[in-house]
Residue, then its C-alpha position, 0 to 999 in steps of 0.5 A: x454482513x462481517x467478513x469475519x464470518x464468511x464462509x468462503x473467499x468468493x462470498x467474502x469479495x462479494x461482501x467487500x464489492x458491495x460495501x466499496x461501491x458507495x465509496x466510487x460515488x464520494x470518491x470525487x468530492x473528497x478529491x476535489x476538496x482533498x477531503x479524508x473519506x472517513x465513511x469509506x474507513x467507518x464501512x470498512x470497520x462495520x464488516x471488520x475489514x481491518x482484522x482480517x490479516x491478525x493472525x490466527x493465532x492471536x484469534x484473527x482470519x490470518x488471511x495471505x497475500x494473495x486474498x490481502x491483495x484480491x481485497x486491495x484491488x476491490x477496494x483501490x478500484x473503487x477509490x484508490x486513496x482509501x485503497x492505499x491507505x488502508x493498504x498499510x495497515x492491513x499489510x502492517x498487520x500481516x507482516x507483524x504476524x508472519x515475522x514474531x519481532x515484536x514481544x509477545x504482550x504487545x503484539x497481543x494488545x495491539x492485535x486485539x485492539x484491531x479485532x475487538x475496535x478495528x484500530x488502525x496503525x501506520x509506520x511513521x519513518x519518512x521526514x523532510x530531512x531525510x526523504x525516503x527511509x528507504x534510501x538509508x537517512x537517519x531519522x532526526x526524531x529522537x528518542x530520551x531515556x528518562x527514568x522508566x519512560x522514553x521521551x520523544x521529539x520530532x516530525x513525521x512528514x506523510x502519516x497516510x491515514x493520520x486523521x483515523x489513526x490509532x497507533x503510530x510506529x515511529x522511528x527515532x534515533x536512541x540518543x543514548x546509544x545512537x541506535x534507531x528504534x521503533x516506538x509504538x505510540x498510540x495517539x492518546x499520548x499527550x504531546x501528539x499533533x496532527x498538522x494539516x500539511x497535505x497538499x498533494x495533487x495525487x492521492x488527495x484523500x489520503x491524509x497524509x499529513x504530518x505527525x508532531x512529537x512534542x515531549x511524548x512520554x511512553x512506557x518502556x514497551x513502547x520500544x518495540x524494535x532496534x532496526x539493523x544497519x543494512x538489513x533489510x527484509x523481503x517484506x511481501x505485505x508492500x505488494x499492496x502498493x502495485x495491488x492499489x494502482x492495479x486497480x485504479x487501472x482496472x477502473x480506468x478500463x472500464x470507464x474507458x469502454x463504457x464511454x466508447x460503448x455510448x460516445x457516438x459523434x455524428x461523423x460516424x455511425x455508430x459509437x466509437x467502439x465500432x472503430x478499430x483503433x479504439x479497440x486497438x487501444x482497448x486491447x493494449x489495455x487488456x494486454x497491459x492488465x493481464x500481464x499486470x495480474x498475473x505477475x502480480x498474484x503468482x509472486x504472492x501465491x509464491x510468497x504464501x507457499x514459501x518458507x522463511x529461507x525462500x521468503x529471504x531471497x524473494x527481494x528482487x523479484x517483489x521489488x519487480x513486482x512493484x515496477x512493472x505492475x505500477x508502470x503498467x498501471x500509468x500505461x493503462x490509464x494513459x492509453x484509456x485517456x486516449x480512448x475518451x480524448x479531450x473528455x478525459x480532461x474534465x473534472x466530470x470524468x473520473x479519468x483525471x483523477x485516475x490519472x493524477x493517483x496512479x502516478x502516485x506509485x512512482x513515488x511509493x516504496x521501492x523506486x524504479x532507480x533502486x530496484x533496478x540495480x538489485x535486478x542486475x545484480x541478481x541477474x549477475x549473480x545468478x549468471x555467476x552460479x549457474x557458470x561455476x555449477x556448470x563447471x563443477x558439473x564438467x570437473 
């Protein structure tokens, strides 16, 4: 079946689960030898998975955010590294389409590359120099005018899904005019090298390795974006990251009752879910994905009702998205290792697994430490107004 060609969401996810539940039984092996799932990403290209958030105007599904993240959630709970990974692209995709920043020609060319041979990009920002780019550091690849072409140098430290990548979005400051631009640069370009540097105890699966620019000469197009010093968009696709952590943690759950249903030690009758502190701890998990859930997909039903102007002033509120889903995430997965104890220490369980990727999230863009200041902030700002308003009101 091709998701393309389903007749409503429900049959869709039907699709989806059926074609993920073989990549729950490779998901162990490819975490023990830090493997890159390349049949999970080959069954995603059959039912044309990566296409479904090209917009509809360039002759794709146009798929929103809330059904982008009912499928990530599918996906992660089946394997969270290739969840993540195919996470980026999908919300890539749908970003480029929603905001129009890129020309016209190219957003045609890449698009259809992605509809007619399910090619896969990445943003290609973080460097060891610079950690994060969302905390502001300036790239130290650079980009050279030569002639018609552009030259460029440099290294990319976590390139998720660099060994089936098909286009890198790469930032590197413009030497000519100090500015960083984005240089879309396909991986047939001489001068590309992967080197294997992905040697991460979370999220193994990933292939994040990092991407070397020797010399790489691409046309002119191939700048496709200046970025703005301080600015910085709502950008609703990076809800995918809460989406993935979601569900390792709904996988957790259900590992965690499955073990209780069948555990029965001989101290007890019965199996251990009969006792009421596992059931204690399963009804904080069940509280703890509820909460999750909601918050999550009514922010992205909001985000799917919204104008560009509304869509402007969602920041904060996706940036707490990400926060508390992601913490609740590792709450959940926490507590459901408690409910299997020393169990869920062993590499037989998929437990430890879950454990190790989901505290991933932490680490993901935007951070606890930067989004909790912009959550003061507004929620000062939002005081402020509400006082003049109400005297105005009073005058």
């Amino acid at each position: 079946m091709d998701l393309t060609t389903a007749k409503t969401f429900e049959e869709s996810l039907h699709i989806l689960t059926n074609t993920v539940a073989s990549f729950s039984e490779r998901a162990a092996q490819n975490d023990l030898e830090g493997r890159f799932p390349f049949e999970n990403f080959a069954d995603l290209r059959k039912i044309n998975y990566p296409s479904l958030t090209v917009p509809k105007e360039y002759g794709g599904q146009g798929i929103s955010l809330y059904e982008l993240l009912r499928y990530q959630e599918v996906i992660s709970k089946a394997d969270g590294s290739t969840g993540l990974s195919i996470g980026w692209h999908m919300g890539i995709i749908q970003d480029l389409g929603e905001t129009d920043r890129w020309k016209d020609s190219v957003l045609k060319s890449l698009f259809d590359d992605v509809k007619e041979n399910g090619a896969l990009i990445n943003n290609c920002a973080t460097e060891k120099q610079t950690g994060s780019p969302t905390r502001g550091g300036k790239p130290a690849t650079t980009s050279k005018k030569e002639g018609r072409h552009w030259v460029i140098n440099g290294r990319k430290t976590f390139t998720t899904m660099a060994p089936v990548l098909d286009y890198f979005n790469v930032t590197a400051v413009i030497k000519e005019t100090e500015e960083i631009g984005c240089f879309l640069i396909p991986k047939s370009k001489a001068g590309v090298e992967i080197e294997e540097t992905w040697d991460s105890v979370a999220m193994k699966s990933t292939g994040s390795h990092d991407l070397i620019l020797n010399d790489v000469k691409v046309e002119e197009d191939a700048l496709v974006e200046i970025l703005e010093p301080g600015q910085k968009r709502a950008s609703g696709w990076l809800l995918h990251i809460p989406a993935c952590y979601l569900g390792i943690a709904q996988a957790a759950q259900d590992y965690a009752i499955s073990f209780a249903k069948e555990y029965s030690p001989n101290s007890i009758n019965g199996p251990i879910i009969e006792l009421p502190n596992v059931k204690q701890k399963i009804g904080q998990i069940e509280l703890e994905l509820v909460r999750a859930r909601h918050f999550l997909y009514s922010v992205a039903k909001k985000w799917d009702e919204s104008n560009e102007d509304e869509r402007s002033k969602m920041t904060p509120e996706l940036g707490a998205v990400k926060v508390a889903v992601t913490n609740s995430a590792v709450t959940i997965v926490d507590l459901a290792m408690r409910v299997a104890g020393a169990h869920s220490l062993s590499e037989k369980t998929p437990l430890q697994r879950y454990y190790r990727d989901v505290r991933a999230g932490l680490h993901n863009p935007p951070m606890d430490d930067m989004i909790l200041p912009l959550l003061a902030e507004s929620a000062i700002e939002n005081q402020t107004l509400e006082k003049n308003l109400s005297e105005q009101v009073i005058k």
